[in-house]
N, CA, C and O atoms as CSV, one atom per row, in Angstrom:
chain,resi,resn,atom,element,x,y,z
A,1,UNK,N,N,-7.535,-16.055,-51.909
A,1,UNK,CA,C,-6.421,-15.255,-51.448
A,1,UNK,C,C,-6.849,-14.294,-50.343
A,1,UNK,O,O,-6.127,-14.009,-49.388
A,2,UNK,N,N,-7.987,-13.853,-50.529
A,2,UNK,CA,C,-8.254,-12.255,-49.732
A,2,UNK,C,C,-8.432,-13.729,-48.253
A,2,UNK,O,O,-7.462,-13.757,-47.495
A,3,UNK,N,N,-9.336,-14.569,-48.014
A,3,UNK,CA,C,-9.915,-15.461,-46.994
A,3,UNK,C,C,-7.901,-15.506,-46.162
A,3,UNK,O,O,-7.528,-14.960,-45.124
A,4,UNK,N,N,-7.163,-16.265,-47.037
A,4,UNK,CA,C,-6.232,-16.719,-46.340
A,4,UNK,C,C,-5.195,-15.301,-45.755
A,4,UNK,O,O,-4.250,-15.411,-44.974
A,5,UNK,N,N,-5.663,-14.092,-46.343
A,5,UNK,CA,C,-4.572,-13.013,-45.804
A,5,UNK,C,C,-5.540,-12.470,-44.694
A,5,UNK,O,O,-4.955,-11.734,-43.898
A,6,UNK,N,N,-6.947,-12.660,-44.432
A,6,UNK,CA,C,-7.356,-12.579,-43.541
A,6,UNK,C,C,-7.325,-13.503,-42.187
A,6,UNK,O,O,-8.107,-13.358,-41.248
A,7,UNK,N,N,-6.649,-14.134,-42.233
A,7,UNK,CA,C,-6.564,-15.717,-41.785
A,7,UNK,C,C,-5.138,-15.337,-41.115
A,7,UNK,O,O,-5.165,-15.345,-39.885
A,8,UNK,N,N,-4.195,-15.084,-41.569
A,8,UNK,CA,C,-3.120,-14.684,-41.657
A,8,UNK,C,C,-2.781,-13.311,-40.934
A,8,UNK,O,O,-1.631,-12.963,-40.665
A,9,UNK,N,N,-3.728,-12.700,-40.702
A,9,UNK,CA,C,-3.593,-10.807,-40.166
A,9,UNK,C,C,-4.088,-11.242,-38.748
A,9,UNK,O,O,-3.609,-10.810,-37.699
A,10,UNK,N,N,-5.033,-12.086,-38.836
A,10,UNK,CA,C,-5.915,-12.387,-37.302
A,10,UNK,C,C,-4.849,-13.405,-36.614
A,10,UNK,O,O,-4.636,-13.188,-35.421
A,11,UNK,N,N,-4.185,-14.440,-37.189
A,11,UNK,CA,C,-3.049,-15.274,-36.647
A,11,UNK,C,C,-1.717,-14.047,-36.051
A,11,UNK,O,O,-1.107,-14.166,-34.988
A,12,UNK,N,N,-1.538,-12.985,-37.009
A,12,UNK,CA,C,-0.494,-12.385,-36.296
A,12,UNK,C,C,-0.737,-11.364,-35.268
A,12,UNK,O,O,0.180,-10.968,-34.549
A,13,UNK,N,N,-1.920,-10.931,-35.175
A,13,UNK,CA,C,-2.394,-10.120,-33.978
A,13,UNK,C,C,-2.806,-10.779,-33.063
A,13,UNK,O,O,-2.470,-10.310,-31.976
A,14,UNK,N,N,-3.534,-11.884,-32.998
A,14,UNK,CA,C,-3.075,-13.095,-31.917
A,14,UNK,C,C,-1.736,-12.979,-31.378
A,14,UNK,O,O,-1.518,-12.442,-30.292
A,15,UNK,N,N,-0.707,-13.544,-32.224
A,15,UNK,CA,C,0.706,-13.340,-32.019
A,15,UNK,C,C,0.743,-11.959,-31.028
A,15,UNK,O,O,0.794,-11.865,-29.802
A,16,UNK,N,N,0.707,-11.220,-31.796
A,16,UNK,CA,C,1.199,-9.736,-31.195
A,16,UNK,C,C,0.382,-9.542,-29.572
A,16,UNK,O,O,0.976,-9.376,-28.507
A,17,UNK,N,N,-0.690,-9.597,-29.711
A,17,UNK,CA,C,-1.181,-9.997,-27.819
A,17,UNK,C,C,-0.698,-10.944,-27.076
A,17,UNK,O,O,-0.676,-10.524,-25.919
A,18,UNK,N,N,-0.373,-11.806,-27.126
A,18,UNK,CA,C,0.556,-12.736,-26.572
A,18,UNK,C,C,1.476,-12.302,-26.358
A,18,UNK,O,O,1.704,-12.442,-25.156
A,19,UNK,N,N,2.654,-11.523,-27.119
A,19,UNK,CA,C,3.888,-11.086,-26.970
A,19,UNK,C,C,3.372,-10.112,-26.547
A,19,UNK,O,O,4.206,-9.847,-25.681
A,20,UNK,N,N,2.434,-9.131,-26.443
A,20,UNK,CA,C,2.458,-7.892,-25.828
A,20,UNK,C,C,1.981,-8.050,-24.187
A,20,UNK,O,O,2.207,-7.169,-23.357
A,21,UNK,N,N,1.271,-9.352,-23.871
A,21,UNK,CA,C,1.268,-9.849,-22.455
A,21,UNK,C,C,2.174,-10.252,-21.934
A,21,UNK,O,O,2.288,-9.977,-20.740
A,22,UNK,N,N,3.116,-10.999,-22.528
A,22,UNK,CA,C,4.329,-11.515,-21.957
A,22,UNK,C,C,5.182,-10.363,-21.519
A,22,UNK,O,O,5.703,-10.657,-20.443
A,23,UNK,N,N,5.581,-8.996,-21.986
A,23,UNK,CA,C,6.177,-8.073,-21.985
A,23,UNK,C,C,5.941,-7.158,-20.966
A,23,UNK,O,O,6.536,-6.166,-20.544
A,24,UNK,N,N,4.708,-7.869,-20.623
A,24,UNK,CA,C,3.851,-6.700,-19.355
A,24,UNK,C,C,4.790,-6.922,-18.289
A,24,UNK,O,O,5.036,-8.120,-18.151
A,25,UNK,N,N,5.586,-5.926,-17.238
A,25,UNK,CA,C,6.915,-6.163,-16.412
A,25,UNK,C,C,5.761,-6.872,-14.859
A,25,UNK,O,O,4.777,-6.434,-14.262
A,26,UNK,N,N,6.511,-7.982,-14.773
A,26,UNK,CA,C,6.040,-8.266,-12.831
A,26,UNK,C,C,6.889,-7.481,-12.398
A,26,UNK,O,O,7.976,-7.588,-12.967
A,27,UNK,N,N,6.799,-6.335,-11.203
A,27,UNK,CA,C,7.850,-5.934,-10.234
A,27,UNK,C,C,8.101,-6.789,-9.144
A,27,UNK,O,O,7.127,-7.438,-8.764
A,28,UNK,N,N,8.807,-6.897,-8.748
A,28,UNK,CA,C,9.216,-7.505,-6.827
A,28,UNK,C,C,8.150,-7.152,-6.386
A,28,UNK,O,O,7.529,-6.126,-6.663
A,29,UNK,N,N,7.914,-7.868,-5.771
A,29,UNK,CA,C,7.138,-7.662,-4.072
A,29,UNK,C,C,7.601,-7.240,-2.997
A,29,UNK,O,O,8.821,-7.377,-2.911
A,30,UNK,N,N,7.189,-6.855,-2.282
A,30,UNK,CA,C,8.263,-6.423,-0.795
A,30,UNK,C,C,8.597,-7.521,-0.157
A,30,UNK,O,O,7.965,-8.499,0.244
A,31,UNK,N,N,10.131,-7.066,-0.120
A,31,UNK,CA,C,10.869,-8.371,0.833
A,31,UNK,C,C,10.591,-8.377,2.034
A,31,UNK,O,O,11.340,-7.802,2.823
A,32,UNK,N,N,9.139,-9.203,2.581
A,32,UNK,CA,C,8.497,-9.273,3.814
A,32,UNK,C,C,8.164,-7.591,4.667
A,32,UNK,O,O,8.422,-6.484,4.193
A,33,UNK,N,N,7.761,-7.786,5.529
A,33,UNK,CA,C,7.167,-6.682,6.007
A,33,UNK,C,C,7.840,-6.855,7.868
A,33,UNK,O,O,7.894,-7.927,8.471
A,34,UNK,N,N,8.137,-5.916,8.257
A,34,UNK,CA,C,8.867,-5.751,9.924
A,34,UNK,C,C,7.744,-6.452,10.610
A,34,UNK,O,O,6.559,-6.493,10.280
A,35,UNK,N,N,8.505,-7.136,11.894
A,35,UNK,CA,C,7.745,-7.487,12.884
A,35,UNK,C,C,6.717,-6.335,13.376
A,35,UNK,O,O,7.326,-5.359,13.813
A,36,UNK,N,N,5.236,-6.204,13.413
A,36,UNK,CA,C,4.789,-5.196,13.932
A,36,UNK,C,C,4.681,-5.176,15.828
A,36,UNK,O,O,4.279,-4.269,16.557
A,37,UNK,N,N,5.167,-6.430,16.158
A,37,UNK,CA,C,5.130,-5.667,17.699
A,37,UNK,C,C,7.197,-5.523,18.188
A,37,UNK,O,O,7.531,-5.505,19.373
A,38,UNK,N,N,8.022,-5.459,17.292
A,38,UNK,CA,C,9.399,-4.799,17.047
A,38,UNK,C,C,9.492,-3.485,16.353
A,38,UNK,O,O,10.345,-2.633,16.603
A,39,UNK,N,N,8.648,-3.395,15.554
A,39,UNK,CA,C,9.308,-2.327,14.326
A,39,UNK,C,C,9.094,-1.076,14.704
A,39,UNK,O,O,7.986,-0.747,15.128
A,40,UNK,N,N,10.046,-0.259,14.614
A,40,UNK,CA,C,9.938,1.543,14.533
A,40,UNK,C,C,9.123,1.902,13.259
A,40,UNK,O,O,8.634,1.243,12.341
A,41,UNK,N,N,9.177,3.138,13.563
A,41,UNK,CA,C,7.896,3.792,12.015
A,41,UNK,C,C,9.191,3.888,10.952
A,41,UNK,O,O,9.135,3.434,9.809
A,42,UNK,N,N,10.118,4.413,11.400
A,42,UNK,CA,C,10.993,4.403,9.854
A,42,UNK,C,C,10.984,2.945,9.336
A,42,UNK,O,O,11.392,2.906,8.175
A,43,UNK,N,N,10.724,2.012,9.720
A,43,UNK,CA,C,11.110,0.394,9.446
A,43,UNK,C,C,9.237,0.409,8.884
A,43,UNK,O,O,8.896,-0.359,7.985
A,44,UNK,N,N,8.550,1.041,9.325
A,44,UNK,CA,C,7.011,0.927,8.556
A,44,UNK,C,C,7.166,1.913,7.648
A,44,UNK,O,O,6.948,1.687,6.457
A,45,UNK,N,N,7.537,3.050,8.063
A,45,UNK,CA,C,7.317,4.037,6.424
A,45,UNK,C,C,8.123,3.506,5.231
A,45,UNK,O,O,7.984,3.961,4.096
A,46,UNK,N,N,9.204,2.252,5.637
A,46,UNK,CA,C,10.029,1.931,4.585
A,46,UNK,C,C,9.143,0.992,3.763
A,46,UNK,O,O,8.950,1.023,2.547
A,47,UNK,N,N,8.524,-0.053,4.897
A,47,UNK,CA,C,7.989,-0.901,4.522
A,47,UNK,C,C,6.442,-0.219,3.367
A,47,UNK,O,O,6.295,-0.542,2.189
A,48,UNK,N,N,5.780,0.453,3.921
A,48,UNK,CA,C,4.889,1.742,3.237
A,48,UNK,C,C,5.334,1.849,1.917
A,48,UNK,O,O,4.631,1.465,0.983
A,49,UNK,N,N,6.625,2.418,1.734
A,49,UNK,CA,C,7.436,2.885,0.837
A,49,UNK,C,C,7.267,2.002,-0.480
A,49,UNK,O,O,6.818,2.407,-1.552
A,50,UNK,N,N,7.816,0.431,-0.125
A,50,UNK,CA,C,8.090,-0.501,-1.081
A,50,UNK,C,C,6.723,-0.948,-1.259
A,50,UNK,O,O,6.506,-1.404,-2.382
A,51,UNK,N,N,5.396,-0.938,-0.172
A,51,UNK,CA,C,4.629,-1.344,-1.024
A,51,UNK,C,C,3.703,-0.579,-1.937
A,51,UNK,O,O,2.852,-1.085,-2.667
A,52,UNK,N,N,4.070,1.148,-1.758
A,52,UNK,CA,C,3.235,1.421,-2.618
A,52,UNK,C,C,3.821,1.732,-4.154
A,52,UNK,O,O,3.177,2.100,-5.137
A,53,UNK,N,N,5.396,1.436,-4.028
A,53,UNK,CA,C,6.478,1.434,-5.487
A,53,UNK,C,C,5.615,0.083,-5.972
A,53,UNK,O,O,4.943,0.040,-7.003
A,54,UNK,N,N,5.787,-1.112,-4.924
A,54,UNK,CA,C,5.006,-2.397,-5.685
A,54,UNK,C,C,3.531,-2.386,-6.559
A,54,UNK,O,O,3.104,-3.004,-7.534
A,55,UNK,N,N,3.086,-1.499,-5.792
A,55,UNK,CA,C,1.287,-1.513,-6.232
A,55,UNK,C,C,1.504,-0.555,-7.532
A,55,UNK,O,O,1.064,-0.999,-8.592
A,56,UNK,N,N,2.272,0.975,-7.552
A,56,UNK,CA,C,2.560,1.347,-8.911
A,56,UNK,C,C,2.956,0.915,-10.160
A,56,UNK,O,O,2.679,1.232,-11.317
A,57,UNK,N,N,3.902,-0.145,-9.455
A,57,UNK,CA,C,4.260,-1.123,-10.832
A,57,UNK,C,C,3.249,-2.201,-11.353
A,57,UNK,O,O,3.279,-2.545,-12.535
A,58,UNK,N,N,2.262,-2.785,-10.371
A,58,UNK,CA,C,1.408,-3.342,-10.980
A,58,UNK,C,C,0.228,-2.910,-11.572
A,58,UNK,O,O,-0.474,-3.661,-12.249
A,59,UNK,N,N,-0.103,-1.419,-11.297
A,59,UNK,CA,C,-1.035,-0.723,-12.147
A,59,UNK,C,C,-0.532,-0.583,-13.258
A,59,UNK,O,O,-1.274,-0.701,-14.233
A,60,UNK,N,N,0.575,-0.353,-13.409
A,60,UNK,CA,C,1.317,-0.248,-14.834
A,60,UNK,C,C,1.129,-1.648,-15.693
A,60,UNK,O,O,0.802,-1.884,-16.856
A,61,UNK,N,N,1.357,-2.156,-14.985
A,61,UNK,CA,C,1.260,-3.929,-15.408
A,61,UNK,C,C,-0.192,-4.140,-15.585
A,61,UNK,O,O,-0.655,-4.825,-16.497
A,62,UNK,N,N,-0.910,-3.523,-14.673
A,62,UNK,CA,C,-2.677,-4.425,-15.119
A,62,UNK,C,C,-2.989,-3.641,-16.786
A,62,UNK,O,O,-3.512,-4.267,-17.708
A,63,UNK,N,N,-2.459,-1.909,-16.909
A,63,UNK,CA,C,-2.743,-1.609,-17.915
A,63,UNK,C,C,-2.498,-1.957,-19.370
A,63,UNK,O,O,-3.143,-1.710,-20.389
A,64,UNK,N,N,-0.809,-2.927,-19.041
A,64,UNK,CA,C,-0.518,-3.423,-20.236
A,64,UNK,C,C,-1.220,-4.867,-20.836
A,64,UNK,O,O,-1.349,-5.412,-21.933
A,65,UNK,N,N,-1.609,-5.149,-19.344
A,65,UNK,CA,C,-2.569,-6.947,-19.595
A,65,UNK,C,C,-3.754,-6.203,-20.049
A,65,UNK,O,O,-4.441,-6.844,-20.843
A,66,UNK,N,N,-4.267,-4.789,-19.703
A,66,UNK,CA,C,-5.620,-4.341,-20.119
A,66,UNK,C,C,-5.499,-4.371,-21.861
A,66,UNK,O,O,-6.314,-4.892,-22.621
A,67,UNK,N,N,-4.422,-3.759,-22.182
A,67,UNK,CA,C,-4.452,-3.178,-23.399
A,67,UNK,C,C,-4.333,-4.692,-24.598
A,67,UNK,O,O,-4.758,-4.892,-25.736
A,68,UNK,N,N,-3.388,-5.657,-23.432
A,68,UNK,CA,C,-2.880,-6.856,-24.261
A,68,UNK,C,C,-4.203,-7.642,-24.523
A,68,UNK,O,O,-4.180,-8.665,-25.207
A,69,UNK,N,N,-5.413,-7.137,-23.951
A,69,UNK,CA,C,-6.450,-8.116,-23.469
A,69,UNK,C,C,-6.460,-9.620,-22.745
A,69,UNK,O,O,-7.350,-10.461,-22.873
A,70,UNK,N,N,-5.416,-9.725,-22.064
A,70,UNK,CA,C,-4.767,-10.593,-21.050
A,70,UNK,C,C,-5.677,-11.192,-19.636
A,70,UNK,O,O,-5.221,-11.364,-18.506
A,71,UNK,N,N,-6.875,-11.399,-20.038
A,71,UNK,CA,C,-7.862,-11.034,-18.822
A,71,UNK,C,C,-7.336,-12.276,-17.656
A,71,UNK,O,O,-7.415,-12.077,-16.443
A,72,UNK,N,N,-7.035,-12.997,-17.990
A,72,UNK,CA,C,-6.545,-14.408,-17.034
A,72,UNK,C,C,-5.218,-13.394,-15.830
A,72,UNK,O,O,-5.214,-13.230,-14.610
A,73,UNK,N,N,-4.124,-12.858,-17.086
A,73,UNK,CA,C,-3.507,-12.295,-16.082
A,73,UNK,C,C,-3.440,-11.210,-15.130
A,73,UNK,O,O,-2.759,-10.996,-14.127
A,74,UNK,N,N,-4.440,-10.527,-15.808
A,74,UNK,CA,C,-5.216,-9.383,-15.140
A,74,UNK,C,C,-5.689,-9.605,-14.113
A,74,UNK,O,O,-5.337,-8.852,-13.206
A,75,UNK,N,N,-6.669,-10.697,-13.781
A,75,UNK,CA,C,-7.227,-11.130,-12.722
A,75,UNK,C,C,-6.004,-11.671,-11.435
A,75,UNK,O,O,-5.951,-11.351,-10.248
A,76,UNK,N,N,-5.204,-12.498,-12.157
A,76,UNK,CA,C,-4.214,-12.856,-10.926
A,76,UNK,C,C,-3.264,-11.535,-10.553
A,76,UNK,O,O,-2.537,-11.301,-9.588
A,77,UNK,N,N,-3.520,-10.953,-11.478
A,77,UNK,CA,C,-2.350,-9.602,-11.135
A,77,UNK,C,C,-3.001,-8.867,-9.354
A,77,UNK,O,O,-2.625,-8.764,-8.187
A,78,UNK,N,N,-4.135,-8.540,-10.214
A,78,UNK,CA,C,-5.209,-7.871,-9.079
A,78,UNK,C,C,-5.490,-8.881,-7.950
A,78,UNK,O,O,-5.937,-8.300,-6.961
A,79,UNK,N,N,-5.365,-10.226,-7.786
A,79,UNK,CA,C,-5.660,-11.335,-6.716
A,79,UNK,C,C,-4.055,-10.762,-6.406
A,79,UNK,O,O,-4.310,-9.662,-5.918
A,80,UNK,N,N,-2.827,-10.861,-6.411
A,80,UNK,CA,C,-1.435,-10.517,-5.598
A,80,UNK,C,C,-1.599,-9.301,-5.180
A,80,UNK,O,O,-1.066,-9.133,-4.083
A,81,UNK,N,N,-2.280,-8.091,-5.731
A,81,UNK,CA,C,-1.780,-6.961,-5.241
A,81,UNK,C,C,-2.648,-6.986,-4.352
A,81,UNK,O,O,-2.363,-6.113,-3.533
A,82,UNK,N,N,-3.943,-7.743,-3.951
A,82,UNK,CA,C,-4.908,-8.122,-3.091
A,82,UNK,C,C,-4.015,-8.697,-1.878
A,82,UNK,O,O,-3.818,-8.411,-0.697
A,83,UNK,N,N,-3.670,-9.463,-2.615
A,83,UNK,CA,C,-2.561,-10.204,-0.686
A,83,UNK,C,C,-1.850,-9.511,-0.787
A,83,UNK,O,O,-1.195,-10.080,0.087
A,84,UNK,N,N,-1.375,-8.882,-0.988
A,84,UNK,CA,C,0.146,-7.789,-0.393
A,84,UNK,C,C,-0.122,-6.871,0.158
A,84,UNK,O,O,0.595,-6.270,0.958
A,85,UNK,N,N,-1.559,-6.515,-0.284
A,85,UNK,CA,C,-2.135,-5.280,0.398
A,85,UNK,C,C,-2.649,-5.557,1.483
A,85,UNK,O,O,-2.499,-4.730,2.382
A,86,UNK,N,N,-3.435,-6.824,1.771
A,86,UNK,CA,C,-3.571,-7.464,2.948
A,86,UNK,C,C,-2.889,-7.715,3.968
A,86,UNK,O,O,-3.029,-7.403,5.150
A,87,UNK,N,N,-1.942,-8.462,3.279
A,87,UNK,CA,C,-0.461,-8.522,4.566
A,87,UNK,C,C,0.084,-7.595,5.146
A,87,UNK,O,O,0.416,-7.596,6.331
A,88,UNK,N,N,0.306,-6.219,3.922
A,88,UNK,CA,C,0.830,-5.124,4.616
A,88,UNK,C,C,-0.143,-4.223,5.733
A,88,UNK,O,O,0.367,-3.460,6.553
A,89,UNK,N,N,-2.035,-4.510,5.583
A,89,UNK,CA,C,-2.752,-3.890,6.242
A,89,UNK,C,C,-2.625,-4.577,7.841
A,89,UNK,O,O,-2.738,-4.000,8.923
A,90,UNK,N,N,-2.370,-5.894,7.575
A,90,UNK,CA,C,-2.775,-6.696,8.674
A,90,UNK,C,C,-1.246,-6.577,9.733
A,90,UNK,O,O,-1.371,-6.992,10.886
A,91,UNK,N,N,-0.201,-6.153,9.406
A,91,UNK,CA,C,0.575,-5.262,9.847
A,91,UNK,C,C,0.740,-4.090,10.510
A,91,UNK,O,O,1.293,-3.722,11.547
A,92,UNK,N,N,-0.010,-3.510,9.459
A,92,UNK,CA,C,-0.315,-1.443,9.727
A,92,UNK,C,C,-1.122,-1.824,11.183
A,92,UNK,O,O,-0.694,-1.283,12.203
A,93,UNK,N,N,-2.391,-2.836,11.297
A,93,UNK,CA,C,-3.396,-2.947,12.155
A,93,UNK,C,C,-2.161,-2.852,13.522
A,93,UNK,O,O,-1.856,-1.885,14.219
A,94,UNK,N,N,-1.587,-4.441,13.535
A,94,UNK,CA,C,-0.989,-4.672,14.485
A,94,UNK,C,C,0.138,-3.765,15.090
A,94,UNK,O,O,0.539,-4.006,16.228
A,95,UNK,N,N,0.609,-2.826,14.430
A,95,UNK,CA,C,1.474,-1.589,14.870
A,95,UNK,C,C,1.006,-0.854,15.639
A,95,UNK,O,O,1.502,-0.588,16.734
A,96,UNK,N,N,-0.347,-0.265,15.053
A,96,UNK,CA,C,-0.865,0.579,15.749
A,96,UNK,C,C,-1.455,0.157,16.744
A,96,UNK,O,O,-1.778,1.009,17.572
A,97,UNK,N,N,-1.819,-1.340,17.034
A,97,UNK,CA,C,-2.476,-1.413,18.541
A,97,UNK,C,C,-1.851,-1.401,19.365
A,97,UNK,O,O,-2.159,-1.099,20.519
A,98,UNK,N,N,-0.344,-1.882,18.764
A,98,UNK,CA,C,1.099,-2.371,19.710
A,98,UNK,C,C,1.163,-0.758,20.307
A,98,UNK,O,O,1.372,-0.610,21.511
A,99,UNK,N,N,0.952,0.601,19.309
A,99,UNK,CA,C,1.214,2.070,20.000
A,99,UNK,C,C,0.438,2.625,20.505
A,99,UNK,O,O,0.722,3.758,20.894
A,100,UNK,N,N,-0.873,2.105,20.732
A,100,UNK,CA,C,-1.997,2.675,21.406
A,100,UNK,C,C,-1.598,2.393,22.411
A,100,UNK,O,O,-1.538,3.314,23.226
A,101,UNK,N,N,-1.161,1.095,22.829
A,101,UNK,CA,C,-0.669,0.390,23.987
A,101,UNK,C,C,-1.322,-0.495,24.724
A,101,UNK,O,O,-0.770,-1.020,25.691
């Protein structure tokens, strides 16, 4: 009896990490980023704006895959906020050379 309720406690906390990874929220991504040799700065500080709401929500999110012990999704979490942060840098770059002139 004691073997199978141990058997049984480890099957449902399994359970319970699973459901507590699944629960972890994805936010949106930013809906693309402005042309950087078109865009005004309010059209970049917006763009700024949404990606650093995006990157807050996925710290929130890596902590719940941390806690869920979710390491698979943890890793891809941190590989997206990696390209978004990229895309949006490789942007920021091209703005500012477009205003140096």
């Amino acid at each position: 009896m004691a073997r199978a309720s141990v058997v049984a406690i480890g099957l449902l906390l399994g359970s319970m990490w699973a459901t507590a990874s699944l629960a972890c929220d994805v936010p949106n991504e930013p809906n693309g980023f402005p042309d950087p040799t078109k865009a005004s700065e309010p059209e970049m500080v917006t763009a700024q704006q949404g990606v650093k709401t995006y990157l807050s929500g996925m710290e929130a999110r890596l902590k719940c895959l941390e806690a869920a012990k979710d390491t698979d999704k943890y890793n891809d979490s941190v590989a997206q906020m990696q390209k978004v942060a990229g895309k949006f840098n490789a942007v920021v770059r091209a703005y500012r050379a477009r205003q140096a002139g």
